[in-house]
N, CA and C of each residue as an Amber inpcrd file, in Angstrom:
protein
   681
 -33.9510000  47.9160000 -15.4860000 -34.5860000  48.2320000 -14.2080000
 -35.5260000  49.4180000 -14.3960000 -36.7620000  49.5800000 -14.0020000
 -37.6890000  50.3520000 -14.0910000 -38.2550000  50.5930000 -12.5380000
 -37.7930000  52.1200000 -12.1300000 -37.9560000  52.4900000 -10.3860000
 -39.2270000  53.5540000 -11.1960000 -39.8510000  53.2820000  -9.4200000
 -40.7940000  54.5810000  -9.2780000 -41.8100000  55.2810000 -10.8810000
 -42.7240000  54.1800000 -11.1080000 -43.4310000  54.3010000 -12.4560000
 -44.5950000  54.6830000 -12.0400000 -45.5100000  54.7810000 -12.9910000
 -47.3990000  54.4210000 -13.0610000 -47.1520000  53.0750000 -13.8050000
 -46.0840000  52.2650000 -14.5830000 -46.7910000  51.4150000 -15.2650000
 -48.1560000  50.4300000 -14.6180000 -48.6560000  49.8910000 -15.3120000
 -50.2300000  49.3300000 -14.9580000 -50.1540000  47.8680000 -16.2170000
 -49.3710000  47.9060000 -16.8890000 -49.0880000  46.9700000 -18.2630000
 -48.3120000  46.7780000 -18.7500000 -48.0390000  45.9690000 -19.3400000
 -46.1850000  45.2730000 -20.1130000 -46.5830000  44.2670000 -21.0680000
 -46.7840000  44.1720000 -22.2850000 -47.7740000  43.9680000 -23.4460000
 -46.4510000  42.8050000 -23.9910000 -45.5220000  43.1960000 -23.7760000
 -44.2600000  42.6430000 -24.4900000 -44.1330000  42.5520000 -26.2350000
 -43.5950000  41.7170000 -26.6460000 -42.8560000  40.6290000 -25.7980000
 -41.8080000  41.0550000 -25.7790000 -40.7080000  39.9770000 -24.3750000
 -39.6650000  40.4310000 -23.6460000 -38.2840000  40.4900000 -25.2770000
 -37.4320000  41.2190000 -25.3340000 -36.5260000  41.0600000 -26.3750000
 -35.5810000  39.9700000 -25.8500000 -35.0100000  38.6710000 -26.8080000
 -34.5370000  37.7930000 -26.3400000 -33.2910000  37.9850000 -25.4220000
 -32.8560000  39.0960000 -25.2820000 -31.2650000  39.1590000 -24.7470000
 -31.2760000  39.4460000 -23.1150000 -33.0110000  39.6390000 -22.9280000
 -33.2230000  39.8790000 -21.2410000 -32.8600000  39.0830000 -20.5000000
 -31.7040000  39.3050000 -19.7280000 -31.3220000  37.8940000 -18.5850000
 -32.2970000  38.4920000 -17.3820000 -32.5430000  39.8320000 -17.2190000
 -33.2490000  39.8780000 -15.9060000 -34.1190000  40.9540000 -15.9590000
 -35.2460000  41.2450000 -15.3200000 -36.1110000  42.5780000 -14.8610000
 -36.3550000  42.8410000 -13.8270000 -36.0810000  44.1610000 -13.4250000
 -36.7130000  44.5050000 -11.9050000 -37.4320000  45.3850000 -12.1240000
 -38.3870000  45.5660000 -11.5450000 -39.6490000  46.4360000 -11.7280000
 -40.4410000  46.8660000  -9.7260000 -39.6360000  48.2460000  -9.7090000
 -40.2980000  48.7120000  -8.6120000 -40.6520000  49.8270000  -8.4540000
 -42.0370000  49.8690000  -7.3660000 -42.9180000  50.8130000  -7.0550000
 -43.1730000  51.1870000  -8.4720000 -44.2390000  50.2280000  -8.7660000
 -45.0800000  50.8330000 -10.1550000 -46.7950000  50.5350000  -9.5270000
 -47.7030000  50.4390000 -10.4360000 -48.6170000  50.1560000 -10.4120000
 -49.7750000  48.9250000 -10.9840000 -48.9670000  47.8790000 -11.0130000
 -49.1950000  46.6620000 -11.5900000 -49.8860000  45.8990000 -10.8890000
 -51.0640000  45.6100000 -10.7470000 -52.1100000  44.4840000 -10.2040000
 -51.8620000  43.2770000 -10.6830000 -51.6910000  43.1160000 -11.6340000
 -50.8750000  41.5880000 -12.0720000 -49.6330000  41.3280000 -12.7460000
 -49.4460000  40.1520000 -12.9990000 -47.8990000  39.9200000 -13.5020000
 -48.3420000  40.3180000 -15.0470000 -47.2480000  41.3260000 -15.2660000
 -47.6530000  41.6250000 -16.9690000 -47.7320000  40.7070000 -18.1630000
 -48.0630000  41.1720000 -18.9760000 -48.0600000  39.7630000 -20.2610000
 -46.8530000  39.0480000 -20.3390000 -45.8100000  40.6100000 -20.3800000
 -44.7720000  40.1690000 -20.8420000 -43.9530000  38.9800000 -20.3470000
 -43.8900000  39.2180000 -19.4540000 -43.8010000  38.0400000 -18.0470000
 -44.4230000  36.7860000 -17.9420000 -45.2270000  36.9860000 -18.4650000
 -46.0880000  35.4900000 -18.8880000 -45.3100000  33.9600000 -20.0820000
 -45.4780000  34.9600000 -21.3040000 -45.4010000  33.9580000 -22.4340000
 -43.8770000  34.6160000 -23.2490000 -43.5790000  33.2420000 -23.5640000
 -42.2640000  33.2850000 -24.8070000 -41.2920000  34.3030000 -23.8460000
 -40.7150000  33.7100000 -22.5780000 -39.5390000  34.5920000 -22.1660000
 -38.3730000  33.7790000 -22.9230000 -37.1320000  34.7180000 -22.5010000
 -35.6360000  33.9700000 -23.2700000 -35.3290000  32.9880000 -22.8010000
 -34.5500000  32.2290000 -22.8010000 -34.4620000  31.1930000 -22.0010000
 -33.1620000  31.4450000 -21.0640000 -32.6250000  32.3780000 -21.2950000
 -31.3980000  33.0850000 -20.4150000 -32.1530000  34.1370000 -19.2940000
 -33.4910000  34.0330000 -19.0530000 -34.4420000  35.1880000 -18.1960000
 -34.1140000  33.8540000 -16.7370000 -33.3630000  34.6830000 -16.1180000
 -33.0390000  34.1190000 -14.4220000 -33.2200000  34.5400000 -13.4270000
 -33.3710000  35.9440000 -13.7560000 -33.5450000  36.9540000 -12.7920000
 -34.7780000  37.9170000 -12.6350000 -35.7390000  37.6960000 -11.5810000
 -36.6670000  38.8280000 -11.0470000 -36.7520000  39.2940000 -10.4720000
 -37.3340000  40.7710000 -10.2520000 -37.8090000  41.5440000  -8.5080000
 -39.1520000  42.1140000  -9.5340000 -40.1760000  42.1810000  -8.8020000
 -40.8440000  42.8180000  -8.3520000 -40.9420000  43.2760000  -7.0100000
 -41.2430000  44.2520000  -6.6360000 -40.9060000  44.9110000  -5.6670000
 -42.4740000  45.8470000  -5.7940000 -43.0500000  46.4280000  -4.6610000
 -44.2030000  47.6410000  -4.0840000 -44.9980000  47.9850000  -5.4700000
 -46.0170000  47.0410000  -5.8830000 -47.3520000  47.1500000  -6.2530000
 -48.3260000  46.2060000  -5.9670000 -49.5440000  46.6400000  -6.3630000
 -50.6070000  45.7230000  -5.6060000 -51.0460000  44.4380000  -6.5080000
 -50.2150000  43.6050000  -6.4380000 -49.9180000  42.3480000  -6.5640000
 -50.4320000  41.3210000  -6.0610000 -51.7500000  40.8900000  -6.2510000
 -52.0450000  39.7370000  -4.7190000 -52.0180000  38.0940000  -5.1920000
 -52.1090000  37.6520000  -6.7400000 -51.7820000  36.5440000  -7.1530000
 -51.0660000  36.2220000  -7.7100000 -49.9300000  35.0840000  -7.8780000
 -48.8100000  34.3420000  -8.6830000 -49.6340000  33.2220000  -9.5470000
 -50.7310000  33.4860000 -10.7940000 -51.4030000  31.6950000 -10.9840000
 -50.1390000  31.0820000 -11.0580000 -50.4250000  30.2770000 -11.2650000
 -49.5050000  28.7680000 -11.4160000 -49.2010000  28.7170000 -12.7010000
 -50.0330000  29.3020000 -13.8330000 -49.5310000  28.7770000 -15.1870000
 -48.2990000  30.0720000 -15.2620000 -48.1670000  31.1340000 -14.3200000
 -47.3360000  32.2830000 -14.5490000 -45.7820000  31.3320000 -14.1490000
 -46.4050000  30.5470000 -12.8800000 -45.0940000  29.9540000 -12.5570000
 -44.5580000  29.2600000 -13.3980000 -45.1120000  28.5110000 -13.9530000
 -44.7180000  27.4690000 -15.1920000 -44.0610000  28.0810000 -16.1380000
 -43.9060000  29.3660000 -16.7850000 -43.4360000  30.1230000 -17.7160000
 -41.7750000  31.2290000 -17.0360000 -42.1910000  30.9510000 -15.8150000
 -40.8240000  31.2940000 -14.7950000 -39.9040000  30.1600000 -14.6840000
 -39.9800000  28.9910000 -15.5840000 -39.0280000  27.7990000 -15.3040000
 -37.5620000  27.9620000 -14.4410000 -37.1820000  28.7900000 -15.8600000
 -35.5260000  29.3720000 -15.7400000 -35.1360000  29.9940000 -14.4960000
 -35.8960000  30.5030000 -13.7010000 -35.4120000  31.8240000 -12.4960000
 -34.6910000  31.2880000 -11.7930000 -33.5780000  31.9600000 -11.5650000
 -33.3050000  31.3330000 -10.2640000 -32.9750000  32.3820000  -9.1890000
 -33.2090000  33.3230000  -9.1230000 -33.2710000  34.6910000  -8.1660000
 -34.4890000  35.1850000  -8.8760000 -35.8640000  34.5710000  -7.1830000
 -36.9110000  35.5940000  -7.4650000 -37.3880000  36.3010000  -5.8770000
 -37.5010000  37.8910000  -6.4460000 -37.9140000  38.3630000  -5.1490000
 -39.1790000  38.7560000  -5.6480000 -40.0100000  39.0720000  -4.3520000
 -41.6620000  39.4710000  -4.7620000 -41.7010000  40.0260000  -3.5570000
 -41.2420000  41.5400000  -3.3430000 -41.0660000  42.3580000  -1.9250000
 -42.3920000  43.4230000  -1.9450000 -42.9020000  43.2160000  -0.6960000
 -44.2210000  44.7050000  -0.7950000 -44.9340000  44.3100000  -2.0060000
 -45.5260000  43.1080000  -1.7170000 -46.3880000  43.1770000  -3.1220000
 -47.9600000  43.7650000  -1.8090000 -48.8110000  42.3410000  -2.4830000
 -50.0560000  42.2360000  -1.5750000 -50.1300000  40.6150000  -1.6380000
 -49.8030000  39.6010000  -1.3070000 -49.4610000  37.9660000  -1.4610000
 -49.6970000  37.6210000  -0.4710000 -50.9090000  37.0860000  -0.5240000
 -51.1740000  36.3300000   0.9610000 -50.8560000  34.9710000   1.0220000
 -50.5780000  34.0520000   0.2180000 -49.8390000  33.1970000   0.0890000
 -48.7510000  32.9230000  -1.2160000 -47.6020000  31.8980000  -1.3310000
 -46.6620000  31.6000000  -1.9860000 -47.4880000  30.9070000  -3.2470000
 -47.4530000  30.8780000  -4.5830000 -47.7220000  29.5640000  -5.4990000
 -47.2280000  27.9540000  -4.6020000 -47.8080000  26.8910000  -4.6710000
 -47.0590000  25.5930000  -3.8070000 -45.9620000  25.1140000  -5.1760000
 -46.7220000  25.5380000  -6.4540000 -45.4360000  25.2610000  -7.6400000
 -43.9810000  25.5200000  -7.4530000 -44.0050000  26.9620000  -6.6940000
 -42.5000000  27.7450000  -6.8410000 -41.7340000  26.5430000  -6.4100000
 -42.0050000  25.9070000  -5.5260000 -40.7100000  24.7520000  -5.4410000
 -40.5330000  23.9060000  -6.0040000 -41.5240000  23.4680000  -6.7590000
 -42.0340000  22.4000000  -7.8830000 -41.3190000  22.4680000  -9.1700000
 -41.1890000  23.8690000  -9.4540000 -41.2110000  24.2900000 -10.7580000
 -39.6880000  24.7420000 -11.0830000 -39.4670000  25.8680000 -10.0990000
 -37.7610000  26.5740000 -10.3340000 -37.0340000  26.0380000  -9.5530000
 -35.6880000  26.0390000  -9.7080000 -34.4610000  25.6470000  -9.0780000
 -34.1480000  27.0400000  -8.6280000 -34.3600000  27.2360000  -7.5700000
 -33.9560000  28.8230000  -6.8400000 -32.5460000  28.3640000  -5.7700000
 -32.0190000  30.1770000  -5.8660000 -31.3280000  29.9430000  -5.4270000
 -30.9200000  31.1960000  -4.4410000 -31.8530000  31.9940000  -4.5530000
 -32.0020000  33.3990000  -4.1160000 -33.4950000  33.9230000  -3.6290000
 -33.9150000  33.5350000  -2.5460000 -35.2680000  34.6950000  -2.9520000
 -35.6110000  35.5230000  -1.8980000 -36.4780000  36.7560000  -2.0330000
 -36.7700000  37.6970000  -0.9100000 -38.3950000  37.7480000  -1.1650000
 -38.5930000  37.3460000  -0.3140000 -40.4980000  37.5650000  -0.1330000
 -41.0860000  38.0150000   1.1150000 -39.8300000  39.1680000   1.0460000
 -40.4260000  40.4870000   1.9820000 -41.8280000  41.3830000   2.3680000
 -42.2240000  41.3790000   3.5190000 -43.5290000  42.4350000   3.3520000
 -44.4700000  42.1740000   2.4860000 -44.9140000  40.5860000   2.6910000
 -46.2440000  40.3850000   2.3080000 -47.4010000  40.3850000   3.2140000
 -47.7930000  39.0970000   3.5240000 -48.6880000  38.7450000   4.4360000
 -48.9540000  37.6120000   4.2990000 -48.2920000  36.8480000   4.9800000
 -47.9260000  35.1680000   4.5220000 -48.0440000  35.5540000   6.2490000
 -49.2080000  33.8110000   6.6430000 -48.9980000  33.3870000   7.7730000
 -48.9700000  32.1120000   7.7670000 -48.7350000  31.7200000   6.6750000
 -48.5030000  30.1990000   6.2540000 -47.4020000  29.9310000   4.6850000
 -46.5750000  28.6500000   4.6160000 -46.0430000  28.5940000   3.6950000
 -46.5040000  27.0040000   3.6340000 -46.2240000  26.8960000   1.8270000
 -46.7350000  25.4560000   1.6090000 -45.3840000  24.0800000   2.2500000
 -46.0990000  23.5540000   1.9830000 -45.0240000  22.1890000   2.8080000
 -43.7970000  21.6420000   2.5460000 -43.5000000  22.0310000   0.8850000
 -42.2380000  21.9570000   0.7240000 -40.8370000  23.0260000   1.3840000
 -41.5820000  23.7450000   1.8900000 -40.5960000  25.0280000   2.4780000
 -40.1630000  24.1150000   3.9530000 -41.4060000  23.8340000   4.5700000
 -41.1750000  23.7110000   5.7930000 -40.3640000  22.5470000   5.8020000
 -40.1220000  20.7390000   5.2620000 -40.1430000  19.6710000   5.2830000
 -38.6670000  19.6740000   4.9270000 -38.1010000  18.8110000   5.4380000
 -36.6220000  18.6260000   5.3620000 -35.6810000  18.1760000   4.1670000
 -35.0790000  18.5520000   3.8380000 -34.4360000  18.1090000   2.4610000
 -35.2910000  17.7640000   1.1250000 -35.9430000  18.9000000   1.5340000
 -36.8510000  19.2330000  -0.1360000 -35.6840000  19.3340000  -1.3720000
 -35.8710000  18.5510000  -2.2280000 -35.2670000  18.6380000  -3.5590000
 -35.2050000  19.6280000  -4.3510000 -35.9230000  20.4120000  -4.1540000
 -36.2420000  21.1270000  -5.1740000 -35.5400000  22.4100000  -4.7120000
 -35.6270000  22.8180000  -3.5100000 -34.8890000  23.6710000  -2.5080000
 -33.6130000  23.7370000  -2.3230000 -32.5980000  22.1990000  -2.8610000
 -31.5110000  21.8310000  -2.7310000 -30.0990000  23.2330000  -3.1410000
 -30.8920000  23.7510000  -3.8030000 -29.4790000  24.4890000  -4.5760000
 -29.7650000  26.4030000  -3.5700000 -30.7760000  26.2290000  -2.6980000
 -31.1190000  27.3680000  -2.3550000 -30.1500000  28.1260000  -1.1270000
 -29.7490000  29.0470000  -1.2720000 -28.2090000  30.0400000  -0.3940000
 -28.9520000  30.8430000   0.2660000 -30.1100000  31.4300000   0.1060000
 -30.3500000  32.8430000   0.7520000 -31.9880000  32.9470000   0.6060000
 -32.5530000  33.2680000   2.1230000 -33.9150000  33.3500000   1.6620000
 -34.2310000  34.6380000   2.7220000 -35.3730000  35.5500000   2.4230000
 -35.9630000  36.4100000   3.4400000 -37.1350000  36.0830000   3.1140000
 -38.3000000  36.4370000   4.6770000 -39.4470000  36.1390000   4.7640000
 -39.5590000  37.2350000   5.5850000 -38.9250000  38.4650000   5.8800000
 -39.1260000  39.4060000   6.5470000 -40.2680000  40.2110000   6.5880000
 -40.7410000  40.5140000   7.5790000 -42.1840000  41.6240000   7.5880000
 -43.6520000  40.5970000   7.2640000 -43.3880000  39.1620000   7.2770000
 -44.6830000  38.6090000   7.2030000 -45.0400000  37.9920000   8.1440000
 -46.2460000  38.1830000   8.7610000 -46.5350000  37.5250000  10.1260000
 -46.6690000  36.1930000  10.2010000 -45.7110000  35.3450000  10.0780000
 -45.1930000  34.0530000  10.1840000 -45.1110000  33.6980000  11.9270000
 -46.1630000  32.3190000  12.0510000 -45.9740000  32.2930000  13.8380000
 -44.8330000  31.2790000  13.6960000 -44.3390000  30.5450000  14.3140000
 -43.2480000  29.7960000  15.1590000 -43.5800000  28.6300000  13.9220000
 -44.8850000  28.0510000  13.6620000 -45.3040000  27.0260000  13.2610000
 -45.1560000  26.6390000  11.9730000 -45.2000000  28.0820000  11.0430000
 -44.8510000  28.5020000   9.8360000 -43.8690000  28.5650000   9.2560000
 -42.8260000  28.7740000  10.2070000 -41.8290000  29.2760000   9.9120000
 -40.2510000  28.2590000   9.3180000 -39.9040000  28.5070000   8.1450000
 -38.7670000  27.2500000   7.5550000 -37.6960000  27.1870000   8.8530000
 -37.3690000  26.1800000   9.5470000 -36.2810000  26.2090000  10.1410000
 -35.8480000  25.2670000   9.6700000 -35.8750000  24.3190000   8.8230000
 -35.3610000  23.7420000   8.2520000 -34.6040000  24.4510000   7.1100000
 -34.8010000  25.2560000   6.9530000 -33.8280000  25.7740000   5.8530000
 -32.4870000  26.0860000   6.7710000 -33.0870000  26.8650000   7.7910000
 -31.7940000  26.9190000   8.7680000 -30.9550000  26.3180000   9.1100000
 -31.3550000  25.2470000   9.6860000 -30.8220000  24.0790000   9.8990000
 -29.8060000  23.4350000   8.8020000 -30.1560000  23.9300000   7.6190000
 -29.0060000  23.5970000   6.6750000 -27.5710000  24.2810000   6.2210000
 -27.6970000  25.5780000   6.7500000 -27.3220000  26.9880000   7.2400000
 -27.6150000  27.7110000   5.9550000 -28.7550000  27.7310000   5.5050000
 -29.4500000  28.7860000   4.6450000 -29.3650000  29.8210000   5.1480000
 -28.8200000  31.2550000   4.7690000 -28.5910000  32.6340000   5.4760000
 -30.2920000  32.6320000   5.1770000 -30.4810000  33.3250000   6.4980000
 -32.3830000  33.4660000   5.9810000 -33.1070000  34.5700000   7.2240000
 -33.5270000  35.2250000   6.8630000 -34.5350000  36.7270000   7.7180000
 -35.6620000  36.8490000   7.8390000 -35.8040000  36.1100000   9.1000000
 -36.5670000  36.5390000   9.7800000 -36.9790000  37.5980000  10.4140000
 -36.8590000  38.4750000  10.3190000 -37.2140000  40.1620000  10.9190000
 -38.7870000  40.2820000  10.6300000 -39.1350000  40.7680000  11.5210000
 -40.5110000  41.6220000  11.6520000 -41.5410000  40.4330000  11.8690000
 -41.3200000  39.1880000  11.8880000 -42.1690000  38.0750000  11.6280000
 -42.6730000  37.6080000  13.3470000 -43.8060000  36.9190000  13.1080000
 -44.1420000  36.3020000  14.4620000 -43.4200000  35.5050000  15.4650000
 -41.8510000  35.1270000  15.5190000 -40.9260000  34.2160000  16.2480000
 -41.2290000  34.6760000  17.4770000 -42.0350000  33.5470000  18.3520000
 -41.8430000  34.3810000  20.0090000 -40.6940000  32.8940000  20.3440000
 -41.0660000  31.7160000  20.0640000 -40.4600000  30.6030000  21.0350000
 -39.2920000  29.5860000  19.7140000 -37.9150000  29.9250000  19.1930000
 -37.2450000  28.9580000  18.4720000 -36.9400000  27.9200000  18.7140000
 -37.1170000  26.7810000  19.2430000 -36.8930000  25.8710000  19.6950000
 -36.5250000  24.7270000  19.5270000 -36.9120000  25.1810000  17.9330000
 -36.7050000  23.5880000  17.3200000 -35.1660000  23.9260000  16.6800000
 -34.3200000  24.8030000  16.7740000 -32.8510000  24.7700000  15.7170000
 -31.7770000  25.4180000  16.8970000 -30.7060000  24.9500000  16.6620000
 -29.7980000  25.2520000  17.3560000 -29.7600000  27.0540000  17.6370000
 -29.3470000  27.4450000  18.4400000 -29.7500000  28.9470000  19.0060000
 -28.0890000  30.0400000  18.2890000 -27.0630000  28.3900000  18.4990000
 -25.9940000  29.8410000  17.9090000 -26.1370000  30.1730000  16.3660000
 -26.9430000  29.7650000  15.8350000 -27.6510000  30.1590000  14.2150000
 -27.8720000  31.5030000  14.7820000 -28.3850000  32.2890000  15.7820000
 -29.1150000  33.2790000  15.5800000 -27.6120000  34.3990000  16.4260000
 -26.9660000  33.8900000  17.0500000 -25.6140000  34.5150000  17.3040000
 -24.8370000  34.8170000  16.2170000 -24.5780000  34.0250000  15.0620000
 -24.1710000  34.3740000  13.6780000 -25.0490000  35.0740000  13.2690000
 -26.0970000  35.4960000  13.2300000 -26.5230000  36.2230000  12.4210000
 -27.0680000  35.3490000  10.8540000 -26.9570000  33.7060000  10.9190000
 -27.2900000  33.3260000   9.6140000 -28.9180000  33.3560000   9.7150000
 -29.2270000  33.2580000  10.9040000 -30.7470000  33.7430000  10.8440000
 -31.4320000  34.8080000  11.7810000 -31.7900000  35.8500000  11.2630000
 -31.7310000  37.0430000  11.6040000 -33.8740000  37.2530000  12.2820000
 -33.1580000  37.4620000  13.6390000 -34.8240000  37.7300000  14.1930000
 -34.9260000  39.1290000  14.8540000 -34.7020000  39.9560000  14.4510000
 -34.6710000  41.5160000  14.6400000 -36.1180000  41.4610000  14.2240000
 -36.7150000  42.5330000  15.4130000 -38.1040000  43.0080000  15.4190000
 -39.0840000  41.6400000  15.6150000 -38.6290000  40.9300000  15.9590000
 -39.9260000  39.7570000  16.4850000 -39.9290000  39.9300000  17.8250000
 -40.9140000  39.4810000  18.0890000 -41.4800000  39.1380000  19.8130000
 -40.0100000  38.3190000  20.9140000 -39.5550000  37.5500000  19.6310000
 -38.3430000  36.5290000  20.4980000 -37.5360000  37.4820000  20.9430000
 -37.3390000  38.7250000  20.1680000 -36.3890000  40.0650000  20.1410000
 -36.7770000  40.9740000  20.7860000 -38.0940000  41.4180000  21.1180000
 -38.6580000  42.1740000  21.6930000 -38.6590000  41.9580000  23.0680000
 -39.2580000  40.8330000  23.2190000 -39.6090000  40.2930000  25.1010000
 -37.9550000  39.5610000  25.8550000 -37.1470000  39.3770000  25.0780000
 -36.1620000  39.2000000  25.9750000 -34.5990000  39.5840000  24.9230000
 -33.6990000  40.4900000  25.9230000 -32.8770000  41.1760000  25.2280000
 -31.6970000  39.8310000  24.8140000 -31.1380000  40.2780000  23.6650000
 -30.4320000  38.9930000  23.4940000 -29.2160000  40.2010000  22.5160000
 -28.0680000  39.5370000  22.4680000 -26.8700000  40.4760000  22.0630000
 -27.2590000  40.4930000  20.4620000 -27.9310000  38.9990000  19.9520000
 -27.7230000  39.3110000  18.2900000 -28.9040000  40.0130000  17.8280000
 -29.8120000  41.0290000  18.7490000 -30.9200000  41.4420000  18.1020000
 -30.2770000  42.7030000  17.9950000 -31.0710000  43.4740000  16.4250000
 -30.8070000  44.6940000  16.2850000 -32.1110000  45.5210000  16.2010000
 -32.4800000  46.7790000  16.5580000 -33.4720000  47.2490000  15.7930000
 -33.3100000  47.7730000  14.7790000 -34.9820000  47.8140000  14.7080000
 -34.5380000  48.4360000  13.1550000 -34.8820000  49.8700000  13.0450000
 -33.9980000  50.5830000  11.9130000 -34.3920000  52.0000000  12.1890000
 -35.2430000  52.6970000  12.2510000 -36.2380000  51.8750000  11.5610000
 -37.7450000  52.0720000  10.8780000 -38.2950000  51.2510000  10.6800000
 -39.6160000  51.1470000  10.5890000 -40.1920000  50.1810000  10.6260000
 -40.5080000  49.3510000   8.8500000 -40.1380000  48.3880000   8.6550000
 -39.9420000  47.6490000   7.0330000 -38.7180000  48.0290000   6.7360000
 -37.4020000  48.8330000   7.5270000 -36.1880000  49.1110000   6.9840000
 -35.3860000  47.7720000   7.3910000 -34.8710000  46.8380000   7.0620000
 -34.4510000  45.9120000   7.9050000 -33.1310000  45.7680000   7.1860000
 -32.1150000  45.2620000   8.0520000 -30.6920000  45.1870000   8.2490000
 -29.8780000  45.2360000   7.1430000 -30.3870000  43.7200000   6.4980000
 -29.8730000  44.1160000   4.9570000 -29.8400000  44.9270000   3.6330000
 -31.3800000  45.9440000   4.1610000 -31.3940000  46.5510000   3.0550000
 -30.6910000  48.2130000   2.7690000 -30.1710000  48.4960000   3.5070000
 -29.1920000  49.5430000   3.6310000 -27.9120000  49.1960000   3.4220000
 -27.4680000  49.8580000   1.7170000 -26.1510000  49.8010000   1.7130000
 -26.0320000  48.4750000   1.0060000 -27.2960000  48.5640000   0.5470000
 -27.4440000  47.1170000  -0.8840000 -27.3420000  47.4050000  -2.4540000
 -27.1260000  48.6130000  -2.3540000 -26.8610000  49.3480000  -3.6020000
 -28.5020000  49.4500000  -4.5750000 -29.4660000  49.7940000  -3.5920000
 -30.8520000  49.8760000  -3.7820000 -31.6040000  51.0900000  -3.2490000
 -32.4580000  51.9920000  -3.7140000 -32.7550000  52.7310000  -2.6510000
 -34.2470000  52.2570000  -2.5750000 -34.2770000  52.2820000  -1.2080000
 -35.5270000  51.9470000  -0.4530000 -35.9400000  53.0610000   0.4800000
 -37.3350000  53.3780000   0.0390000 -38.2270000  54.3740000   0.0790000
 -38.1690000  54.1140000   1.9490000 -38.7000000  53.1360000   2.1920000
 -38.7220000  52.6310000   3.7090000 -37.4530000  52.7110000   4.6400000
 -36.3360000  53.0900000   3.9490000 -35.0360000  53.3550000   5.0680000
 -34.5260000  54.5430000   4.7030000 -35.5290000  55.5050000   4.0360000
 -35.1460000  57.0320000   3.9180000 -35.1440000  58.0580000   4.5940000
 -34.5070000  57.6180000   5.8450000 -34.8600000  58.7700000   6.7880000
 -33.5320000  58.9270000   7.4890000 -33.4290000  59.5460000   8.4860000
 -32.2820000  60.3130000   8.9470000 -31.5900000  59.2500000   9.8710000
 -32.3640000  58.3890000  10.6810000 -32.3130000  57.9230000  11.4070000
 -31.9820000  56.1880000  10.6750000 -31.9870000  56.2000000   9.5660000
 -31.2950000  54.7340000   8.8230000 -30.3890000  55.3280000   7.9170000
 -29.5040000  56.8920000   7.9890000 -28.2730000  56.8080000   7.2150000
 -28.9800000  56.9880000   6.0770000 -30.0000000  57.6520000   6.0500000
 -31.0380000  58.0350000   4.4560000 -30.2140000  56.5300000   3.1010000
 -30.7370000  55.4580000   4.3150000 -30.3870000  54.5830000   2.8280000
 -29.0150000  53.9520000   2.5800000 -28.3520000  54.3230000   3.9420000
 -26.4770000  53.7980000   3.7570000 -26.0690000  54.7910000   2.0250000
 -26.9380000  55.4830000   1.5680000 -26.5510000  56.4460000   0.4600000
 -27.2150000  55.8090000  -1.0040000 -27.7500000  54.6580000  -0.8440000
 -28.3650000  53.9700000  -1.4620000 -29.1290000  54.8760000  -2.3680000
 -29.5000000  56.0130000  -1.6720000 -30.8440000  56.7740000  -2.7480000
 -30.0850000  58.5890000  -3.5750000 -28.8660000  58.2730000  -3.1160000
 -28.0850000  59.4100000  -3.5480000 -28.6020000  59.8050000  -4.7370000
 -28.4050000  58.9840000  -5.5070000 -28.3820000  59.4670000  -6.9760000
 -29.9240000  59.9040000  -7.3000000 -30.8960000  59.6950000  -6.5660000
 -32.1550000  59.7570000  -6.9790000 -32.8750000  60.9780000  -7.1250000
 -32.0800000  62.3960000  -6.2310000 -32.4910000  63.5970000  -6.4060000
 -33.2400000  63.8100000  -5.4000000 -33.4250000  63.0950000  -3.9470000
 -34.4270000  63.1550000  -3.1290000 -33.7430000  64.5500000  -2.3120000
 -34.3950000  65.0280000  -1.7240000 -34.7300000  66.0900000  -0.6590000
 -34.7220000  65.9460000   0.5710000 -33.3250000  65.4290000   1.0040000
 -33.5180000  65.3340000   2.6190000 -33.7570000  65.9040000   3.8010000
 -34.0990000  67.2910000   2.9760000 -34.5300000  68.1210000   4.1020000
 -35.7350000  68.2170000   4.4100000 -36.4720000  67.6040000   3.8010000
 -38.1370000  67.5540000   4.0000000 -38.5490000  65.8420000   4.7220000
 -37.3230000  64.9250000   5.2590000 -37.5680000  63.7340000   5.6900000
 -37.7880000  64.2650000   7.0190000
């Protein structure tokens, strides 16, 4: 794991024994070499996380076969690769705080194959309208987060999904314009529910008022007296 860098490059190549990399708040405009060509074949696991990131090509996806937990949080991604479902068998992903107001058609469409093995998805913080938005994943009871996203009208999926909490619409319009028991706010704005007390520290729920992090950033040496 590599927190809080300048890297800008990753030349590689990856050493074969890497099952996973996370790489956040660096300075990477694209997916590094390393990441590209000749990964292990035991490489399952990614985050990128907060750099300015705005394309996935497709031949990057193709070399991501193996993943099956990928997050791509706070990049700059205005849309998904249409491969990612094509290509990996996921089973995990967070594609937090982009800027997605559209997803390709295998997300949305019902009993996508490729989607089959998928448990957990966030789409939090991207302005996703009603139209965009997977409820079909829901519908399968995919735990999945919606927070911060465009939901004013749900209509199309059963409503006690959102009483469990398996799909989470904190900070949307549906949450905003009419009070409902399963909405929460959030402490801050991009701090959202799950990420406090994930054993992560996030720069965005460092404040007094989100539990500086559920303690998440303890170890990091921060200065809470200057939040």
């Amino acid at each position: 794991m590599l927190v809080y860098s300048n890297m800008e490059s990753w030349e590689g190549p990856m050493p074969p024994s890497v099952g996973s990399v996370m790489i956040r708040y660096s300075r990477l405009r694209s997916i590094p070499h390393a990441l590209q060509l000749n990964l292990p074949s035991n490489f399952i696991i990614l985050f990128l996380e907060s750099s300015p990131i705005s394309v996935i090509p497709d031949t990057v996806v193709a070399a991501w076969a193996n993943l099956e937990r990928l997050h791509l949080m706070n990049l700059s991604l205005q849309t998904l690769p249409a491969s990612l479902t094509t290509t990996l068998t996921l089973w995990d992903v967070d594609f937090r705080l982009n800027n997605f107001t559209t997803l390709s058609k295998d997300w949305l469409t019902p009993n996508t194959l490729s989607l089959s093995h998928l448990k957990v998805a966030s789409f939090a913080g991207n302005p996703l309208p009603d139209a965009a938005v997977p409820w079909q994943l829901a519908q399968r009871g995919i735990l999945i987060d919606l927070s911060g996203t465009n939901v004013s009208t749900p209509t199309s999926v059963d409503p006690t999904i959102f009483a469990s909490r398996h799909v989470v619409l904190d900070d949307t319009p549906y949450c905003v314009d009419i009070i409902h028991s399963f909405c929460k706010p959030l402490c801050a704005p991009g701090c959202f529910g799950y990420m406090r007390g994930d054993y992560y520290c996030d720069l965005a729920c460092f404040t007094s008022a989100c539990d500086f992090d559920g303690g998440d950033c303890d170890t990091m040496g921060f200065d809470i007296s200057i939040t």
